[in-house]
CHARMM-style PDB file with segment names, atoms N, HN, CA, C and O in Angstrom:
ATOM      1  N   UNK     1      11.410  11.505  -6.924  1.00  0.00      PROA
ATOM      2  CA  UNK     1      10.601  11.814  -5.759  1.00  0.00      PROA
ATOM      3  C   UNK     1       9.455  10.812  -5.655  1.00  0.00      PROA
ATOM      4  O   UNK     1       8.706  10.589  -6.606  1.00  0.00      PROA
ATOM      5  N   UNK     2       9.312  10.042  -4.120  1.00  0.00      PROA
ATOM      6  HN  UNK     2       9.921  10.224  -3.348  1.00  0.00      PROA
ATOM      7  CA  UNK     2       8.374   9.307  -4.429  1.00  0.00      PROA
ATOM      8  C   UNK     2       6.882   9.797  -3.872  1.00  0.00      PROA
ATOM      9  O   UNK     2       6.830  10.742  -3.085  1.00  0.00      PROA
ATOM     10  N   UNK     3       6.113   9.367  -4.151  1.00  0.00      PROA
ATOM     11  HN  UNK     3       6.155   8.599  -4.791  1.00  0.00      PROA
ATOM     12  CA  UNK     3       4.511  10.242  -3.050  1.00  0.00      PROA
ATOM     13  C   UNK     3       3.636   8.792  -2.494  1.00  0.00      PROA
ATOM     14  O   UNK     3       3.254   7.742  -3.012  1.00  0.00      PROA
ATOM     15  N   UNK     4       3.584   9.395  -1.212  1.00  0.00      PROA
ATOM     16  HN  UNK     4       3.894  10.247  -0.792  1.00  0.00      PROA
ATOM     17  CA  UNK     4       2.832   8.917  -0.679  1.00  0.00      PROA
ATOM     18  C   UNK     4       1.479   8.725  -0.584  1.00  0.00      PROA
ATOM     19  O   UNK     4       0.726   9.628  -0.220  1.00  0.00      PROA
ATOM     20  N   UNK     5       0.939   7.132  -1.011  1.00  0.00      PROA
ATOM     21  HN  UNK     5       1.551   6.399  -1.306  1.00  0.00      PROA
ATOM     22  CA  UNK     5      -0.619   7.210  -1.184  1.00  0.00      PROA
ATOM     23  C   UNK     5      -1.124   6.503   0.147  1.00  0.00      PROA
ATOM     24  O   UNK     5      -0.521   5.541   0.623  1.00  0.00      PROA
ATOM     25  N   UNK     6      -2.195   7.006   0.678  1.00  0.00      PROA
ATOM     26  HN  UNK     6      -2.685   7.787   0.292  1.00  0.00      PROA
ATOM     27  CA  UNK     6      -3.106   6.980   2.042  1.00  0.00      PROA
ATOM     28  C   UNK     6      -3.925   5.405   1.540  1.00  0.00      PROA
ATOM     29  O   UNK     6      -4.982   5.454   0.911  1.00  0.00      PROA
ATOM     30  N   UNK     7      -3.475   4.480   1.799  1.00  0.00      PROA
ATOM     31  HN  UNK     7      -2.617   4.440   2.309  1.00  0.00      PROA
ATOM     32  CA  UNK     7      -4.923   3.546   1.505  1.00  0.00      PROA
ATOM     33  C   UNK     7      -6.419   3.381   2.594  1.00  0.00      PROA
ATOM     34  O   UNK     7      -7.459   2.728   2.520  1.00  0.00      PROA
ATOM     35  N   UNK     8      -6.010   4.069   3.288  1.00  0.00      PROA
ATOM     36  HN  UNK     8      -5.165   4.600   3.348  1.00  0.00      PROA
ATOM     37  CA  UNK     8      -7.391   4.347   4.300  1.00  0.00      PROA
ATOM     38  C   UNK     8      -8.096   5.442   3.829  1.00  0.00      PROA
ATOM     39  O   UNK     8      -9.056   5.912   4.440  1.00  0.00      PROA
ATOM     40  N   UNK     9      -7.671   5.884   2.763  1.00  0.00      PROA
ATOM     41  HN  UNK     9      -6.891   5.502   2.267  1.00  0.00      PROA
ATOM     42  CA  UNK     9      -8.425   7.314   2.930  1.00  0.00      PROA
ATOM     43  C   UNK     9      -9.363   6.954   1.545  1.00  0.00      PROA
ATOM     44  O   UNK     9      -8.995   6.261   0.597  1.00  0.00      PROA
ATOM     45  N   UNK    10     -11.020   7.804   1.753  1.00  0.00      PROA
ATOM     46  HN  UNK    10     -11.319   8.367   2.524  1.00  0.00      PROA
ATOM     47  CA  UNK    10     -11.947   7.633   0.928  1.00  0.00      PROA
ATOM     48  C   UNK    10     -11.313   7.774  -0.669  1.00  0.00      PROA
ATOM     49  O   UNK    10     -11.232   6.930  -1.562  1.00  0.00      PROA
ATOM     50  N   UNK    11     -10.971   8.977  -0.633  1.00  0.00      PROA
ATOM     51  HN  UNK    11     -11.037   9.662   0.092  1.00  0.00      PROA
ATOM     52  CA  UNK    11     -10.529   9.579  -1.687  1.00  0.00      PROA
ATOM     53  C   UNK    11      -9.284   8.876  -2.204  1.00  0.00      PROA
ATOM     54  O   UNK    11      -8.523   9.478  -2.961  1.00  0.00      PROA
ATOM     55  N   UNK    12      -9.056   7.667  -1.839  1.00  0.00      PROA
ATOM     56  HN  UNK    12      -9.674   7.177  -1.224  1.00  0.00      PROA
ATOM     57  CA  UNK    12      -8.105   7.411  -2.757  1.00  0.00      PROA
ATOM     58  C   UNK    12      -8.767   6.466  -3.659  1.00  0.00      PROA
ATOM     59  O   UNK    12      -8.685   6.892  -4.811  1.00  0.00      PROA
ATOM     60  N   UNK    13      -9.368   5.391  -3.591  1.00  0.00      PROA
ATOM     61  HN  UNK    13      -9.434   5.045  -2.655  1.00  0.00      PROA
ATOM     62  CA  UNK    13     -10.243   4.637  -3.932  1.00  0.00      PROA
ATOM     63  C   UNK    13     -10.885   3.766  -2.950  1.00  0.00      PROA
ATOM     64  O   UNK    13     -10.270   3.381  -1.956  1.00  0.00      PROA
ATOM     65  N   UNK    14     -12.110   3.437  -3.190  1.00  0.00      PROA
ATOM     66  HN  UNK    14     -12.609   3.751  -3.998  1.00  0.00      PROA
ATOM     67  CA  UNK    14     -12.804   2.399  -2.576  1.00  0.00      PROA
ATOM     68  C   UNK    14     -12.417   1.044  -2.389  1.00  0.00      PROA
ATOM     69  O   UNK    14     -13.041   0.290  -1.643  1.00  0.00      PROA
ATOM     70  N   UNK    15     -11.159   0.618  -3.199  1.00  0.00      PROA
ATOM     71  HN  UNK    15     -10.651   1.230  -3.805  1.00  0.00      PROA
ATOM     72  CA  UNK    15     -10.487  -0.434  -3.177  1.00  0.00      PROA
ATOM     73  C   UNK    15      -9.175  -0.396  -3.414  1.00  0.00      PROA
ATOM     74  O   UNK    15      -8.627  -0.263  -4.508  1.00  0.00      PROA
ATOM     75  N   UNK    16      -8.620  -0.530  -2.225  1.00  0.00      PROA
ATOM     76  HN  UNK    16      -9.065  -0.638  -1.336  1.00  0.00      PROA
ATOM     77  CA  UNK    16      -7.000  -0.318  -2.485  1.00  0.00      PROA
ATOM     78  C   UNK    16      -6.133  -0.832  -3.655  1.00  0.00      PROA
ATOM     79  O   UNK    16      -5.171  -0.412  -4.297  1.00  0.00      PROA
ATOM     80  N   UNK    17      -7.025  -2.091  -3.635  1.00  0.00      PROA
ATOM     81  HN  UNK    17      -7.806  -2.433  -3.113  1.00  0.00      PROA
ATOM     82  CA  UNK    17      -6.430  -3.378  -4.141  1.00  0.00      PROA
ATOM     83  C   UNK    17      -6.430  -2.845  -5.760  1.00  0.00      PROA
ATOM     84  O   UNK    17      -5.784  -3.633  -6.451  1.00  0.00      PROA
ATOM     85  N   UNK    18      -6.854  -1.983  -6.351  1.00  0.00      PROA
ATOM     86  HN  UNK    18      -7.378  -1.342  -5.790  1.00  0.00      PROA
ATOM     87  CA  UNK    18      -7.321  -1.369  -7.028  1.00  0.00      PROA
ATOM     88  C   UNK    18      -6.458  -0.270  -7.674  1.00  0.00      PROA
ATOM     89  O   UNK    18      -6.081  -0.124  -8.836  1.00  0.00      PROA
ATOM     90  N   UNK    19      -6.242   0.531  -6.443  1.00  0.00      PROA
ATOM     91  HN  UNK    19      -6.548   0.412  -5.499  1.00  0.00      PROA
ATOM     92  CA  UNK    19      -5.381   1.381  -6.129  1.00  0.00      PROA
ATOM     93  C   UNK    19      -3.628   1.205  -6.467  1.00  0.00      PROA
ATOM     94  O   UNK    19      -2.830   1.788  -7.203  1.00  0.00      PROA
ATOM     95  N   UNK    20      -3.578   0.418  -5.790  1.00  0.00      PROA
ATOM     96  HN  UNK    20      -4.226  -0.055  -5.192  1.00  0.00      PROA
ATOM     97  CA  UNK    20      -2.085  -0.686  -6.016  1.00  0.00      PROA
ATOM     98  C   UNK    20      -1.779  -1.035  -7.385  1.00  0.00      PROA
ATOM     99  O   UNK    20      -0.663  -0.839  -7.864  1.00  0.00      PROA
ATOM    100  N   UNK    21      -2.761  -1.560  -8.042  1.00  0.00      PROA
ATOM    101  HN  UNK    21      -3.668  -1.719  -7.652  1.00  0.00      PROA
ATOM    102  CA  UNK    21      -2.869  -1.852  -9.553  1.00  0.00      PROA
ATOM    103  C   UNK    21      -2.611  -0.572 -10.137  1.00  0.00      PROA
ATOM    104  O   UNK    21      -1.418  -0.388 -10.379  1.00  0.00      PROA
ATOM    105  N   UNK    22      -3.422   0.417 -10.450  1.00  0.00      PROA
ATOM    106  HN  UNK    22      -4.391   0.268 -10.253  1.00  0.00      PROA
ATOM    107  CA  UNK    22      -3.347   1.519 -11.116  1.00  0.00      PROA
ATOM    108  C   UNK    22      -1.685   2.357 -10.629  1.00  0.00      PROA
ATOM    109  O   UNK    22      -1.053   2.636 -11.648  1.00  0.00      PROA
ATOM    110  N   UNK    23      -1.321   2.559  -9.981  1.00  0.00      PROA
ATOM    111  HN  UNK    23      -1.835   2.333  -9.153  1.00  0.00      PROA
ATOM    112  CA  UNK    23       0.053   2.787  -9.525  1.00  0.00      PROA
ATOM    113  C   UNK    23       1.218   2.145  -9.297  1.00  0.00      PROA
ATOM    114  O   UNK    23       2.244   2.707  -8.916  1.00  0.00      PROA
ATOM    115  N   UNK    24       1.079   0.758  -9.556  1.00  0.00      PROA
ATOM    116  HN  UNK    24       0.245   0.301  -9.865  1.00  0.00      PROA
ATOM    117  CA  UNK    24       2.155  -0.553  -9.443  1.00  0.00      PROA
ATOM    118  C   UNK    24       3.171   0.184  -9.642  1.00  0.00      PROA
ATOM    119  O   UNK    24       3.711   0.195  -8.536  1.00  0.00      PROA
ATOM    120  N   UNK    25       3.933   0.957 -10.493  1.00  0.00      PROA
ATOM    121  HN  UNK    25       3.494   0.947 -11.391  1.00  0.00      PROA
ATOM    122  CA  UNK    25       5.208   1.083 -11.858  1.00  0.00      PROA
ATOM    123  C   UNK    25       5.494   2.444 -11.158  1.00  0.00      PROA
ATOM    124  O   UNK    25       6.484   3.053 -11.565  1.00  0.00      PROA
ATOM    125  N   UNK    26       4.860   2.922 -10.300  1.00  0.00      PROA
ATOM    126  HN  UNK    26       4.056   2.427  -9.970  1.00  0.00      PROA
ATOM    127  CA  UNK    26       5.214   4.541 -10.434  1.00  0.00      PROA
ATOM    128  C   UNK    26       5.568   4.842  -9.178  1.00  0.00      PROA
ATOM    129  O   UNK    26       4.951   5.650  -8.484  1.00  0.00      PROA
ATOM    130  N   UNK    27       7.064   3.908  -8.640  1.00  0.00      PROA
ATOM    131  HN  UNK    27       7.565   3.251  -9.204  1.00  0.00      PROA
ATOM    132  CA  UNK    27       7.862   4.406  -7.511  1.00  0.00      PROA
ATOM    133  C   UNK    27       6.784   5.568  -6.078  1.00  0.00      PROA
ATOM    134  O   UNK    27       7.119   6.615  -5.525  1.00  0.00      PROA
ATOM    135  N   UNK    28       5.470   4.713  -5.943  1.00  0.00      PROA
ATOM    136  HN  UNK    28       5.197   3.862  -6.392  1.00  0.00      PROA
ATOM    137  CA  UNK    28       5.128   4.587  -4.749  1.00  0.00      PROA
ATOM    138  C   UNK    28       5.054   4.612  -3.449  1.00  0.00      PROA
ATOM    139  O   UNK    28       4.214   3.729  -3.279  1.00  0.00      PROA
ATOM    140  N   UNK    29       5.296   4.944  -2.530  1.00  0.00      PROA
ATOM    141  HN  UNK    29       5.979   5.661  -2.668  1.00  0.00      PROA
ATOM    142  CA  UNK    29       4.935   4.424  -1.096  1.00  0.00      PROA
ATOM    143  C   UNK    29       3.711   4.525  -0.562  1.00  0.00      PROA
ATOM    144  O   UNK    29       3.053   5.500  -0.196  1.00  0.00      PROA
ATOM    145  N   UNK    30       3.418   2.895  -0.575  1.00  0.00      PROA
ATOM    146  HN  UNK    30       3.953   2.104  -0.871  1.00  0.00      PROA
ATOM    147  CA  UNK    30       1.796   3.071   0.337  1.00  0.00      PROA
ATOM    148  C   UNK    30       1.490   3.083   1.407  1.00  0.00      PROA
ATOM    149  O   UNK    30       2.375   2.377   1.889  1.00  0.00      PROA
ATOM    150  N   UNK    31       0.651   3.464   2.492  1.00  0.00      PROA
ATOM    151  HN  UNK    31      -0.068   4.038   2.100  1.00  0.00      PROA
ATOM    152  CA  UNK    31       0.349   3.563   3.736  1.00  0.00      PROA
ATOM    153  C   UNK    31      -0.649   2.987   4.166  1.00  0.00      PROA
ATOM    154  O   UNK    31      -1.732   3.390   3.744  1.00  0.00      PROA
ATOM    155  N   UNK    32      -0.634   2.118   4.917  1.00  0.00      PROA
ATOM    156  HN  UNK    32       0.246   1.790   5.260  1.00  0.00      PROA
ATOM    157  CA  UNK    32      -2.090   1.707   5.260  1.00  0.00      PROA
ATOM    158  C   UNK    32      -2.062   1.380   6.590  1.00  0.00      PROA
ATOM    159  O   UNK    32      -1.003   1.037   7.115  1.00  0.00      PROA
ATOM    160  N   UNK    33      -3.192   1.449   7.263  1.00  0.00      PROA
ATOM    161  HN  UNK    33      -4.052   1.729   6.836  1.00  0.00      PROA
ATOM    162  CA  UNK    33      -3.125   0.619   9.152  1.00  0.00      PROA
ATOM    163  C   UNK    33      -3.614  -0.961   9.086  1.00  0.00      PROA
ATOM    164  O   UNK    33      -4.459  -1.567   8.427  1.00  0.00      PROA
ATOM    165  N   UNK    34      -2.702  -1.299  10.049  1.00  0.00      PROA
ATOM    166  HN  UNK    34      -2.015  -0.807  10.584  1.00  0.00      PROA
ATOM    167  CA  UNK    34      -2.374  -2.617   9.909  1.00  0.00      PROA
ATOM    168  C   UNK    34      -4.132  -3.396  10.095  1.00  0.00      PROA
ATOM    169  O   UNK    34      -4.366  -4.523   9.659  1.00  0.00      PROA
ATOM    170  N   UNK    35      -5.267  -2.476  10.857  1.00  0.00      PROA
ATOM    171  HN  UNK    35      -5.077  -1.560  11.212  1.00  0.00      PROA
ATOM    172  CA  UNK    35      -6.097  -3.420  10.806  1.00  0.00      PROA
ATOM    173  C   UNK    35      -7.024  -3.021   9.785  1.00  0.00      PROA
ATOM    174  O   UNK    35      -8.184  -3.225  10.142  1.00  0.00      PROA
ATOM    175  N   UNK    36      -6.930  -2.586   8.786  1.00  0.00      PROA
ATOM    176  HN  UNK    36      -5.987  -2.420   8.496  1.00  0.00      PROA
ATOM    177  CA  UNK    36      -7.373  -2.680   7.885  1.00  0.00      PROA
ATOM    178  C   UNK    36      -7.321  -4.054   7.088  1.00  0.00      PROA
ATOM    179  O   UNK    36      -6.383  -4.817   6.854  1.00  0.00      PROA
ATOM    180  N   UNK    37      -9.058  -4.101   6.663  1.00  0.00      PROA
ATOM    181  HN  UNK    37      -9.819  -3.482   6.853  1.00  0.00      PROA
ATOM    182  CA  UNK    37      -8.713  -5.796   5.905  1.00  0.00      PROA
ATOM    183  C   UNK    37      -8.489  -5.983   4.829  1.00  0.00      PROA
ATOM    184  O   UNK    37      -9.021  -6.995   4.371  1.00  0.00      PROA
ATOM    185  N   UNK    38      -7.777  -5.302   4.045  1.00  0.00      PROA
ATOM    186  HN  UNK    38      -7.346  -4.480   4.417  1.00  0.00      PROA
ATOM    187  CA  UNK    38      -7.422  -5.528   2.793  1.00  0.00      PROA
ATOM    188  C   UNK    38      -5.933  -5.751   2.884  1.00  0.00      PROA
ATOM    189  O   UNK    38      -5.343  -6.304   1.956  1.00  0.00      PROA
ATOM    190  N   UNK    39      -5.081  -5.199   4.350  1.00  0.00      PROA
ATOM    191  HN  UNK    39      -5.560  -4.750   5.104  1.00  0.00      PROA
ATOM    192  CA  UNK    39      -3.903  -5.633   4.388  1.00  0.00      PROA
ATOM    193  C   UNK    39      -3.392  -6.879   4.079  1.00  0.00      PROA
ATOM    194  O   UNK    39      -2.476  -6.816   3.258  1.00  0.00      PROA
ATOM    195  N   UNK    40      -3.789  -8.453   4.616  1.00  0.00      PROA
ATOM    196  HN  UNK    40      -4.533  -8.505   5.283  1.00  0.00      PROA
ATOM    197  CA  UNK    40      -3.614  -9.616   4.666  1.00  0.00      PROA
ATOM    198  C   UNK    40      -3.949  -9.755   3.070  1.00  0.00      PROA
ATOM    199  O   UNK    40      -3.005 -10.341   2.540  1.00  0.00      PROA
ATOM    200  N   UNK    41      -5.085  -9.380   2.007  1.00  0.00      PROA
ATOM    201  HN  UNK    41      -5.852  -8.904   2.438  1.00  0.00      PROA
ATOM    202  CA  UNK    41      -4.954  -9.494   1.534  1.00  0.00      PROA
ATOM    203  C   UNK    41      -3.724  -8.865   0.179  1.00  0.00      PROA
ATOM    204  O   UNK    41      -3.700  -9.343  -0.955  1.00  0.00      PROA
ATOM    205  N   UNK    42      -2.980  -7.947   0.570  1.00  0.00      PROA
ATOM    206  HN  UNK    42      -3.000  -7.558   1.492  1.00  0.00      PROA
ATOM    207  CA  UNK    42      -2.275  -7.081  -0.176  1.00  0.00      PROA
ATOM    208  C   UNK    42      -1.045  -7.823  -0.122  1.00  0.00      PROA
ATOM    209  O   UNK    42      -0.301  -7.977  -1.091  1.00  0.00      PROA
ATOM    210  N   UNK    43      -0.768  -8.464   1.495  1.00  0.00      PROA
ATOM    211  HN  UNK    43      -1.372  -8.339   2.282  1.00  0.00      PROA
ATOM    212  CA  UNK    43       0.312  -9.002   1.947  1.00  0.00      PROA
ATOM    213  C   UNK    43       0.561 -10.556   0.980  1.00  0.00      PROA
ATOM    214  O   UNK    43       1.636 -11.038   0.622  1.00  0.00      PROA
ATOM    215  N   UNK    44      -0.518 -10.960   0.794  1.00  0.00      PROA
ATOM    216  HN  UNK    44      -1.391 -10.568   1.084  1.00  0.00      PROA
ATOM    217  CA  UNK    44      -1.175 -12.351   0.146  1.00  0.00      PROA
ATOM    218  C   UNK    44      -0.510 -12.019  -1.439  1.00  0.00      PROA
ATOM    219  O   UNK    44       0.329 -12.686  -2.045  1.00  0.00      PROA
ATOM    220  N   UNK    45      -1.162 -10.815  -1.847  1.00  0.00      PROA
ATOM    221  HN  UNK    45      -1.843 -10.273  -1.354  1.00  0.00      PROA
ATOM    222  CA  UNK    45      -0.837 -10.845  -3.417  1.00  0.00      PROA
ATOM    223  C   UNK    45       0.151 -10.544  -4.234  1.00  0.00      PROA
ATOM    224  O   UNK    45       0.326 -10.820  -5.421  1.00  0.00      PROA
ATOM    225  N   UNK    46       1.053  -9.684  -3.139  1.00  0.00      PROA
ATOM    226  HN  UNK    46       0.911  -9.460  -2.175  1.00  0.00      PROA
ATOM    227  CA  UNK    46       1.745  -8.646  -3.515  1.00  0.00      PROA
ATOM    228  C   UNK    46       3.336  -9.054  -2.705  1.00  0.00      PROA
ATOM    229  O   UNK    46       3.391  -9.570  -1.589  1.00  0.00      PROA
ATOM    230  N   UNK    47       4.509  -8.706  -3.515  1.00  0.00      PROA
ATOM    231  HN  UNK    47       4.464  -8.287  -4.422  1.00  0.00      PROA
ATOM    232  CA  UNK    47       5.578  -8.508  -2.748  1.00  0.00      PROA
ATOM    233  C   UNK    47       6.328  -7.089  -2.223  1.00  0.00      PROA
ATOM    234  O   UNK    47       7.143  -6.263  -2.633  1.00  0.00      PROA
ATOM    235  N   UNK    48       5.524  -7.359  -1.073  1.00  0.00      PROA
ATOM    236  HN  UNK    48       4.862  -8.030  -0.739  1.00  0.00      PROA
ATOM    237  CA  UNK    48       6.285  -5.778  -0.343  1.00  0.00      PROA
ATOM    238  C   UNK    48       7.235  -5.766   0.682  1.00  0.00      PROA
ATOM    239  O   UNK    48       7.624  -6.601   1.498  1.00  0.00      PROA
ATOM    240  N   UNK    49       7.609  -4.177   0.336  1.00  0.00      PROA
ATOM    241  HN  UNK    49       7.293  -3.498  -0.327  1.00  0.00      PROA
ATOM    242  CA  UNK    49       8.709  -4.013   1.746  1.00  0.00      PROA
ATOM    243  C   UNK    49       8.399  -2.966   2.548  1.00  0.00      PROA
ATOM    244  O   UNK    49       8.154  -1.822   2.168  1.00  0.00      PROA
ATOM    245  N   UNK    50       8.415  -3.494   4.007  1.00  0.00      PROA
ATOM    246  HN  UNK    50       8.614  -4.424   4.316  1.00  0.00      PROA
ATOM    247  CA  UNK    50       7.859  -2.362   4.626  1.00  0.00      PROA
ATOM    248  C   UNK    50       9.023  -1.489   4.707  1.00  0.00      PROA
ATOM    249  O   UNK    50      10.128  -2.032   4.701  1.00  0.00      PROA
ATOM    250  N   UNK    51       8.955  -0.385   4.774  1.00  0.00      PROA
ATOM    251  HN  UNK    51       8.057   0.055   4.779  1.00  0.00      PROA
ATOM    252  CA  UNK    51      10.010   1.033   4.795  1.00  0.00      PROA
ATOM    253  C   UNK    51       9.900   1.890   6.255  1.00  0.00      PROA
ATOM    254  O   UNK    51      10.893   2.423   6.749  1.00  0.00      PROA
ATOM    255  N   UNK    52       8.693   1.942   6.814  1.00  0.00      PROA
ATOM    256  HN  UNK    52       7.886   1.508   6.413  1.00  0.00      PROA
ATOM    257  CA  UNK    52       8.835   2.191   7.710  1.00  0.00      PROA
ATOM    258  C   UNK    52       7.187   2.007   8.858  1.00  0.00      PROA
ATOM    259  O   UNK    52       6.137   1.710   8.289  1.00  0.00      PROA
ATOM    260  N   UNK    53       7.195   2.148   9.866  1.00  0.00      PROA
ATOM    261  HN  UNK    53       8.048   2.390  10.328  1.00  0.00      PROA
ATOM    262  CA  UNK    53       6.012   1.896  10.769  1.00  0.00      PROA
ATOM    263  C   UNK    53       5.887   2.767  11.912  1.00  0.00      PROA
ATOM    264  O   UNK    53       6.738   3.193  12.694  1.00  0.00      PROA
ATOM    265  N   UNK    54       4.882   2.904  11.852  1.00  0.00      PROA
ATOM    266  HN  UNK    54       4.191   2.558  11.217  1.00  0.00      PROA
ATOM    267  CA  UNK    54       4.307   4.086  13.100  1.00  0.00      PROA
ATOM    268  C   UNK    54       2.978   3.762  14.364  1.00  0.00      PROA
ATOM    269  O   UNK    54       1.828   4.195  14.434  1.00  0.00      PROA
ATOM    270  N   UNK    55       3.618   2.982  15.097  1.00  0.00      PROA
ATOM    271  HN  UNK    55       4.553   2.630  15.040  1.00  0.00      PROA
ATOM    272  CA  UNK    55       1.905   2.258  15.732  1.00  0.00      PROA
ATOM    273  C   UNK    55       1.465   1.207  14.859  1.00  0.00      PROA
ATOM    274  O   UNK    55       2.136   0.207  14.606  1.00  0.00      PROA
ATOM    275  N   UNK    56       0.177   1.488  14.346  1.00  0.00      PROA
ATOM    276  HN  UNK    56      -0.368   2.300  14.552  1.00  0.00      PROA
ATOM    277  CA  UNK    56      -0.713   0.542  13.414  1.00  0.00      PROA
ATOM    278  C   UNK    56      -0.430   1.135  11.946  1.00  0.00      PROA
ATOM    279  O   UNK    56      -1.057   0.563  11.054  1.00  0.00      PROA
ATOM    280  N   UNK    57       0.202   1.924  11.648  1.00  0.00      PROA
ATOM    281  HN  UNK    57       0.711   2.388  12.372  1.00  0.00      PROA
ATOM    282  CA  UNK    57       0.442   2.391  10.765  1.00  0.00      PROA
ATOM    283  C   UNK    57       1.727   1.929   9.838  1.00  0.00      PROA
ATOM    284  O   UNK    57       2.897   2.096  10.181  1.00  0.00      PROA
ATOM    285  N   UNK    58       1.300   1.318   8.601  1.00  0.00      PROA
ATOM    286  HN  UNK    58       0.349   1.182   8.323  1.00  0.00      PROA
ATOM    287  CA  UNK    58       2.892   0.846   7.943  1.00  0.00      PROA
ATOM    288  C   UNK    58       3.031   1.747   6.117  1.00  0.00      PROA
ATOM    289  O   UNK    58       2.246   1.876   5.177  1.00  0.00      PROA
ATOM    290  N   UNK    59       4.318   2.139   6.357  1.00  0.00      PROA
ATOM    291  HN  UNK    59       4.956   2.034   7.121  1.00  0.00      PROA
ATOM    292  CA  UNK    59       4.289   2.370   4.823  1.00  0.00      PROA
ATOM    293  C   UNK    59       5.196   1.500   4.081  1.00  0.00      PROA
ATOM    294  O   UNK    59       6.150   0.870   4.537  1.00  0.00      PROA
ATOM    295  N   UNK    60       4.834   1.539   3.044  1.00  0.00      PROA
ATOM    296  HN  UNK    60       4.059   2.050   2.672  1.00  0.00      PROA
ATOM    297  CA  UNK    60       5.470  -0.244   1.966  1.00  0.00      PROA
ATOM    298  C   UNK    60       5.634   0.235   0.786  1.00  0.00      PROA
ATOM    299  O   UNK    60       5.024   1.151   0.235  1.00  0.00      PROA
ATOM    300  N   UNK    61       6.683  -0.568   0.322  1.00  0.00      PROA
ATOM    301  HN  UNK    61       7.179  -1.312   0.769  1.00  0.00      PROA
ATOM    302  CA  UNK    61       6.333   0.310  -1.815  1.00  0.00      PROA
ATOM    303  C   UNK    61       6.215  -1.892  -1.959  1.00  0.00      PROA
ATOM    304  O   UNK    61       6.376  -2.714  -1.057  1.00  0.00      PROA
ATOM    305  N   UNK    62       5.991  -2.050  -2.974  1.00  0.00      PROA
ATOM    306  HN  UNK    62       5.860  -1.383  -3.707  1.00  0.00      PROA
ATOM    307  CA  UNK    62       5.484  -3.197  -3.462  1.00  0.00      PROA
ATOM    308  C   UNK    62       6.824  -3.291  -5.020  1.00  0.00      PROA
ATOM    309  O   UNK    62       7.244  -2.539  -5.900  1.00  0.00      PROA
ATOM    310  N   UNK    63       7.014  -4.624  -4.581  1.00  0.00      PROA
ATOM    311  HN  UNK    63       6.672  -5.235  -3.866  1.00  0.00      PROA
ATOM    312  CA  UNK    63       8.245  -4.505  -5.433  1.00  0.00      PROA
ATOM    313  C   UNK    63       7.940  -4.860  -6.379  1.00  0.00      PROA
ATOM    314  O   UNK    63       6.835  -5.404  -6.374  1.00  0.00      PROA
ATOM    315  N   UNK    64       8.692  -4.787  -7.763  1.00  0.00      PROA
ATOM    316  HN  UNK    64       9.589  -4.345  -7.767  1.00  0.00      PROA
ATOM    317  CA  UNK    64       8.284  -5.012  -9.446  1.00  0.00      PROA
ATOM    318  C   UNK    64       8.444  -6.374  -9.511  1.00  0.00      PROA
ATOM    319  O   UNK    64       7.699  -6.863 -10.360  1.00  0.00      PROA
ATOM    320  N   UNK    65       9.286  -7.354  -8.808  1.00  0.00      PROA
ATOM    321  HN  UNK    65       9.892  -6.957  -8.118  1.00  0.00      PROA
ATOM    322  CA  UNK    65       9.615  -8.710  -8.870  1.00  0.00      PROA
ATOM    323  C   UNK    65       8.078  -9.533  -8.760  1.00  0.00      PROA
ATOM    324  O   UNK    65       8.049 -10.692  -9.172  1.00  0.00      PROA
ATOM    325  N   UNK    66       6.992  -9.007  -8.281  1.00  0.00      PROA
ATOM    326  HN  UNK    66       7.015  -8.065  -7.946  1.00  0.00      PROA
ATOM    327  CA  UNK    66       6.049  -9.319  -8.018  1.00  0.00      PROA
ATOM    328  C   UNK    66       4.931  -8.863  -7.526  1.00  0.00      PROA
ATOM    329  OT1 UNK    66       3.976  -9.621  -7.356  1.00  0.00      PROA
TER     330      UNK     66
END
């Protein structure tokens, strides 16, 4: 089962980028809106796949290859 983490939301952390790290390994899906600015950078560091999109809204798991 995978769970879905909110990266806009306070309560998940103050830094996604952060966020992503601490959960890398643990079959994931993240959510975030596209104008959020940590996206470009997530997109930059990370190899993801988007899974699905809603408006400004994308969810992604980030693959282990990278």
């Amino acid at each position: 089962m995978n769970i879905t983490i909110d990266l806009d939301s306070y309560t998940c952390s103050s830094d996604p980028l952060e966020a992503i790290e601490y959960l890398l390994h643990n079959n994931v899906i993240f959510k975030i809106n596209l104008k959020n600015p940590y996206f470009e950078t997530i997109k930059g560091n990370y190899n993801i796949d988007i899974i699905k999109e809603e408006g400004d809204i994308i969810y992604f798991i980030v693959r282990s290859d990278g």
